[in-house]
C-alpha positions as a Markdown table, in Angstrom:
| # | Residue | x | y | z |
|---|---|---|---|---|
| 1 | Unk | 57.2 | 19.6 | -18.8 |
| 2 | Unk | 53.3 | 19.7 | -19.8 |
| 3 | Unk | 53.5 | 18.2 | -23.4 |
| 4 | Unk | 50.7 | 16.2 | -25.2 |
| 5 | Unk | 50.5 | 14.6 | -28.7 |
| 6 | Unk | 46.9 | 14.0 | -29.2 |
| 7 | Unk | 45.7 | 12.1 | -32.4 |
| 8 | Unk | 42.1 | 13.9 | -33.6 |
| 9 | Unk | 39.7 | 11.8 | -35.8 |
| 10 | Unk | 39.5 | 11.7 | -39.1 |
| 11 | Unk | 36.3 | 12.3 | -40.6 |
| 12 | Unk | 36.5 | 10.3 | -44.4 |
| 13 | Unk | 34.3 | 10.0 | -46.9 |
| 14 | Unk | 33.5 | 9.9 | -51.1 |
| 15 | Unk | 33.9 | 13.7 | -50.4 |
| 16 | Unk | 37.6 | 13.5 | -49.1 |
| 17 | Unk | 38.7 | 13.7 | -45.6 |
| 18 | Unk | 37.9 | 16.1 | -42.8 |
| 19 | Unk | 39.4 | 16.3 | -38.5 |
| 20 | Unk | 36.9 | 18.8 | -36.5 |
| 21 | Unk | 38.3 | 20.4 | -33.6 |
| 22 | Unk | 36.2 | 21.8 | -30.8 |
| 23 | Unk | 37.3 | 23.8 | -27.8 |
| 24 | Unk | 37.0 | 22.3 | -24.4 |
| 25 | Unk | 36.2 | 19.0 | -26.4 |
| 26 | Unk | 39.0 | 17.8 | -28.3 |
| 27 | Unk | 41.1 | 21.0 | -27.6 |
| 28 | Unk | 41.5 | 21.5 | -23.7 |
| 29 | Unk | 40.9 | 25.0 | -23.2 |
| 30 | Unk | 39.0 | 27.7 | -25.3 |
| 31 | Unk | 40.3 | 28.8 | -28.4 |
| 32 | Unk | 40.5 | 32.6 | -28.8 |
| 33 | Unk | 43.1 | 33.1 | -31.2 |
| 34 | Unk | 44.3 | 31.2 | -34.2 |
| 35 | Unk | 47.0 | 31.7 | -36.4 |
| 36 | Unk | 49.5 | 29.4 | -38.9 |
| 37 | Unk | 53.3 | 29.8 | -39.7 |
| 38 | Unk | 54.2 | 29.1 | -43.7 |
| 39 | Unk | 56.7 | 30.2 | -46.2 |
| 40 | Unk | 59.5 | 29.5 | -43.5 |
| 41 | Unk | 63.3 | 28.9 | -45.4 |
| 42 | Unk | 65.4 | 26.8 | -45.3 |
| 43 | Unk | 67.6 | 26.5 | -42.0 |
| 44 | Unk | 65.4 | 29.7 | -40.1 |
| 45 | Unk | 64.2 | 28.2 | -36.8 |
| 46 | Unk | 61.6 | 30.7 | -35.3 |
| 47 | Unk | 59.8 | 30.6 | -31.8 |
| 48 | Unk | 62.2 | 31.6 | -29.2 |
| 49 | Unk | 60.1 | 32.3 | -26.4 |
| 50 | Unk | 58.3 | 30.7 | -23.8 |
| 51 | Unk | 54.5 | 32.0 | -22.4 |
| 52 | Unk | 53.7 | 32.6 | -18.4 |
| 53 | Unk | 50.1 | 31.2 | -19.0 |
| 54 | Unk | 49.6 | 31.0 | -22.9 |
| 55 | Unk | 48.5 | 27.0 | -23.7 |
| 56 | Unk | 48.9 | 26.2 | -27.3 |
| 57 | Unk | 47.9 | 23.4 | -29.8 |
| 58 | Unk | 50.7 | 23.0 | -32.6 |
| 59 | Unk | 49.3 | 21.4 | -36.0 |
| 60 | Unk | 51.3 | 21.0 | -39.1 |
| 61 | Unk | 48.6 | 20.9 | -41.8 |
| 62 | Unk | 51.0 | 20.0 | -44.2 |
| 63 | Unk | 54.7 | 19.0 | -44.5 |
| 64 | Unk | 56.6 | 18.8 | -41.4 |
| 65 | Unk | 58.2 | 20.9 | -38.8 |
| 66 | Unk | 60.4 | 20.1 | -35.9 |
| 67 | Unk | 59.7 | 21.5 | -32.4 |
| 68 | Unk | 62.1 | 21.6 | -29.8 |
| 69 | Unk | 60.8 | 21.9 | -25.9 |
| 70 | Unk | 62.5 | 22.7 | -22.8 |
| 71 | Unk | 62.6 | 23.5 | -19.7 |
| 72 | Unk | 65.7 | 23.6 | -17.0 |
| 73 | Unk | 65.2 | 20.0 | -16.0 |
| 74 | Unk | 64.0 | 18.5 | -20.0 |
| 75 | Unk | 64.2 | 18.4 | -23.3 |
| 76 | Unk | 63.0 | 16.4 | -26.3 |
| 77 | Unk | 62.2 | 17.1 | -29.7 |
| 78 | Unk | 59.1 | 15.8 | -31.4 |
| 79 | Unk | 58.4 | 16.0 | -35.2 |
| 80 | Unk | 54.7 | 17.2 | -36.9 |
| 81 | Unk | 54.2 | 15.1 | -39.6 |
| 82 | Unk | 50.2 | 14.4 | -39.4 |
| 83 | Unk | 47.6 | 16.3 | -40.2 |
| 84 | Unk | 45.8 | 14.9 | -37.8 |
| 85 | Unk | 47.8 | 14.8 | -34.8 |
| 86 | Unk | 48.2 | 17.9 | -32.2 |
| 87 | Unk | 51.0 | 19.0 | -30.1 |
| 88 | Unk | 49.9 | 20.5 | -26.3 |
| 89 | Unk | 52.2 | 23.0 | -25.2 |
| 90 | Unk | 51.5 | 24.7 | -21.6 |
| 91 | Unk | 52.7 | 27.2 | -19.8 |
| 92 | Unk | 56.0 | 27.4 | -19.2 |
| 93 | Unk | 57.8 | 25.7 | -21.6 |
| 94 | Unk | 60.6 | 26.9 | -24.2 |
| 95 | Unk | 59.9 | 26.2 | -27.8 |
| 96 | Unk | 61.7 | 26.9 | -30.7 |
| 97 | Unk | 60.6 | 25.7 | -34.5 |
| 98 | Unk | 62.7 | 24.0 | -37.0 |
| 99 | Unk | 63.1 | 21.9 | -40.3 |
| 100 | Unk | 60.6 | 23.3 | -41.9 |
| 101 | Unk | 59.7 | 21.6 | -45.0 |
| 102 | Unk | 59.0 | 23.4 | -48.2 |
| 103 | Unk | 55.5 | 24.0 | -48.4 |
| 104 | Unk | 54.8 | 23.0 | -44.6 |
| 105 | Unk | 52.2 | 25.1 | -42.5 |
| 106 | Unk | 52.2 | 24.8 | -38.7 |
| 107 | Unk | 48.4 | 25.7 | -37.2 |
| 108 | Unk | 48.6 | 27.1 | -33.8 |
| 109 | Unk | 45.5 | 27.0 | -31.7 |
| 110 | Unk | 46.0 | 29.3 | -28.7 |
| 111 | Unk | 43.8 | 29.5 | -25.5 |
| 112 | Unk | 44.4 | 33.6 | -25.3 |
| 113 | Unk | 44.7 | 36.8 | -27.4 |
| 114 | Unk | 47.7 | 37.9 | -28.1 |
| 115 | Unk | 49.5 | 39.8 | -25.0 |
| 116 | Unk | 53.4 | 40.7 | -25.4 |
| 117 | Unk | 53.3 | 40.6 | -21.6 |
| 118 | Unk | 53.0 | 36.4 | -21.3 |
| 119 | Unk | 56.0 | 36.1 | -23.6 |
| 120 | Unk | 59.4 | 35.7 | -22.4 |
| 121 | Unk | 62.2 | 35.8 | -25.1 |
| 122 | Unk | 65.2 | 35.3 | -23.6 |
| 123 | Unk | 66.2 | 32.1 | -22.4 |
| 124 | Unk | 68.2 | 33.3 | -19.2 |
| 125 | Unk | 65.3 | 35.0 | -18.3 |
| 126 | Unk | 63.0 | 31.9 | -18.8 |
| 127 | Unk | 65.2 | 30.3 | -16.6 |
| 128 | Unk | 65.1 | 32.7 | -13.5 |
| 129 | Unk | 61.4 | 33.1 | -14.2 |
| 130 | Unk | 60.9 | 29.4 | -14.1 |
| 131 | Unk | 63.1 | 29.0 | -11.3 |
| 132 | Unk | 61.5 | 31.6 | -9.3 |
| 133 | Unk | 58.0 | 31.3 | -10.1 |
| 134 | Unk | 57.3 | 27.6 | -11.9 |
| 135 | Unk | 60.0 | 25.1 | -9.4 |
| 136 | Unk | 58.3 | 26.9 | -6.1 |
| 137 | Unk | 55.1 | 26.0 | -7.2 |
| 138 | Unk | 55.7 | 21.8 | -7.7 |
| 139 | Unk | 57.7 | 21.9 | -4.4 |
């Protein structure tokens, strides 16, 4: 599974505190779209899906947010709690969101536009696609 917590510098001074990210610098890929997740209640998880060649950088801004990845062979859960600190998702890999805390916004930093096409939303279909397409290609 193709996961990476990265911790980004933090940029402090009289004026407060500031983390720059760059594309193809401290992000790995180009960033094309950006969009953040808030206002979430109380027991909703959200996500759902996994993306055919979507890469992602998960954020949470502020508060905290539990993200659960998987894949037929894995699974682990990790926790955004640090404004500073980024989550890599690749290709390939289920993710749901969850334990959202009041107030919390999750930053997502995504290497493509949006394109219903990559997604896949149902996790039997994940796994035949990953079977089929993603376990031939590491053999």
């Amino acid at each position: 599974m193709r996961k990476d917590i990265t911790k980004y510098n933090v940029h402090t001074d009289k004026w407060g505190k500031l983390v720059a990210l760059e594309g193809n610098g401290e992000i790995p890929f180009n960033i094309k779209r950006v969009y953040y997740i808030y206002g979430v209640k109380e027991g909703v998880r959200r996500g759902f899906h996994s993306h055919k060649k979507l890469e992602q950088i998960l954020i949470c801004v502020h508060g905290s947010v539990k993200i659960l990845l998987k894949t037929p062979d894995d699974e682990e859960i990790v926790t955004l709690n640090k404004q500073n600190e980024g989550l890599y998702i690749g290709p390939n890999v289920w993710r749901e969101m969850y334990d959202f805390e009041d107030n919390a916004v999750l930053l997502v930093l995504a290497s493509n536009h949006f394109k219903e096409s990559d997604y896949i939303r149902n996790y039997d279909d994940y796994v035949k696609y990953y079977e089929k397409y993603v376990r031939e290609k590491k053999q």
